[in-house]
N, C-alpha and C positions, 0 to 999 in steps of 0.2 A: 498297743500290743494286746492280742488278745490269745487266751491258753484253753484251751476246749477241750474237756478231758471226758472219756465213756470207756466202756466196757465193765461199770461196775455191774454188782446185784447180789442175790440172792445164791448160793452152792451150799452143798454140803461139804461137811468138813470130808479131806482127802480129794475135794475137786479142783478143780480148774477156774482160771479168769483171767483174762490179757487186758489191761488197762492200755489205753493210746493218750496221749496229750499232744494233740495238735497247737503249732504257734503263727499266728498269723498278724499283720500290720505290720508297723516300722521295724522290720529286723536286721539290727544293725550284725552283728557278729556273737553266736550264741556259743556263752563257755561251757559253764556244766550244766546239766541238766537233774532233775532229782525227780524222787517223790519221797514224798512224807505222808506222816499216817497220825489222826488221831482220834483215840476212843471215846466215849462218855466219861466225864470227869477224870481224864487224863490228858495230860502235856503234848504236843503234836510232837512229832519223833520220828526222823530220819531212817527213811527203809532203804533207800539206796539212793548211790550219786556215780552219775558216769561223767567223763572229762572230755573235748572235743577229741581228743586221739586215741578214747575209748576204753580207758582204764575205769575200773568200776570196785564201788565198798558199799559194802553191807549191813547193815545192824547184824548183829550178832543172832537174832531172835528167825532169820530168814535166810539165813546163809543156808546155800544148799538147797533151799525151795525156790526163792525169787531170783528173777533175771532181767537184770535193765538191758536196753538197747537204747541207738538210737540212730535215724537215719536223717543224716543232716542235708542233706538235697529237700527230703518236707519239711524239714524241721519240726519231728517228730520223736515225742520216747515214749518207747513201751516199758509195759513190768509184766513178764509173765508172772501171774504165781500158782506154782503149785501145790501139791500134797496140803491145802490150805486146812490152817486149826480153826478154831471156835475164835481163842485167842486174835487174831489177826482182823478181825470186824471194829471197824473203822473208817471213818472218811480219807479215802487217800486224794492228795493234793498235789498237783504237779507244779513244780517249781525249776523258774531258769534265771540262768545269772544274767543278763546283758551289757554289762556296768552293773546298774542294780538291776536287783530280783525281782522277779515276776511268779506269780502266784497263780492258779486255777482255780474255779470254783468249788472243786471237791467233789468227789464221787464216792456214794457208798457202799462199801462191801460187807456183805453180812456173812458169815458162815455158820448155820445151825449145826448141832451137835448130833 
């Protein structure tokens, strides 16, 4: 199973960036899908999780800017994120459940001030 994540880079703050994570290989039946985020010298931490019937939670810290999707025919999830702070620059990671959890390589989002 392999998870291929892009759309990261470089915006300023108050811009835009639509992260994708692609799943491809042995896919048996995909539950939730997520991304996480971590900073330099901080803890990786949960930015959003959508369920196969499409309900969706938040961190606190993006509520109201970010937006999980996911389109289970590619088996694919996006994050939009918007109105993006300085704070939010981090490696975001996409993460699915299949049984167990599968991981991305991470993609980084930078947002200068």
């Amino acid at each position: 199973v392999q998870l291929v994540e892009s759309g990261g880079g470089l915006v300023q703050a108050g811009g835009s960036l639509r992260l994708s994570c692609a799943v491809s290989g042995s896919i048996v039946s995909i539950s939730t899908m997520a991304w996480y985020r971590q900073a330099p010298g901080s803890q990786r931490e949960l930015v959003a999780v959508i369920t196969t019937g499409g309900n969706t939670n938040y961190a606190d810290s993006v509520k109201g800017r970010f937006t999980i999707s996911r389109d289970n025919a590619s088996y694919t999830v996006y994050l939009q994120m918007n109105t993006l702070k300085p704070e939010d620059t981090a490696v975001y990671y996409c993460n699915v459940r299949m049984g167990i959890y599968y991981w991305g390589q991470g993609t980084q989002v930078t947002v200068s001030s």
